[in-house]
N, C-alpha and C positions, 0 to 999 in steps of 0.2 A: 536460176542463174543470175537475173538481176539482184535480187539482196545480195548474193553474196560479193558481186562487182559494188555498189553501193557501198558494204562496209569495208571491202578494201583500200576503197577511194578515202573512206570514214578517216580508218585506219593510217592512211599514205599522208593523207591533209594533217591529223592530227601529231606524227612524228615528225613532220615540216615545221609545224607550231612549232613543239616545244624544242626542237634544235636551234631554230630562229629565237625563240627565249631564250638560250641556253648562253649564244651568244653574245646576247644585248644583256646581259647579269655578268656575264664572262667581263665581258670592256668594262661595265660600270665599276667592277670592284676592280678592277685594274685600273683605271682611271685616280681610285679614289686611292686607292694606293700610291700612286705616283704622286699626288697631290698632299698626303700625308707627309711623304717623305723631302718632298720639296717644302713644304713649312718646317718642319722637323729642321730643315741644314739651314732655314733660315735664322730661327730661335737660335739651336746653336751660334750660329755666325754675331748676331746680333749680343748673345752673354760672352763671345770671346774678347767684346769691345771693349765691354765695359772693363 
């Protein structure tokens, strides 16, 4: 009965991991997104000047 409690735990810790990655990838390329897009309307803005 112990291993099997052990790899559940294994198992429980291990799907906590990678949700909690899943997240922190999730924001980054959302981040990097927003960031693209906000130099993106600046260029633009900056060749409407000229």
């Amino acid at each position: 009965m112990g291993d099997l409690t052990g790899l559940v735990l294994f198992v429980l810790f291990g799907a906590i991991f990678f949700y909690v990655l899943y997240g922190v990838i999730r924001a980054a390329v959302r981040d990097g997104i927003l960031q693209a897009d906000e130099r993106r309307a600046r260029r633009s803005g900056e060749l409407d000047r000229r």
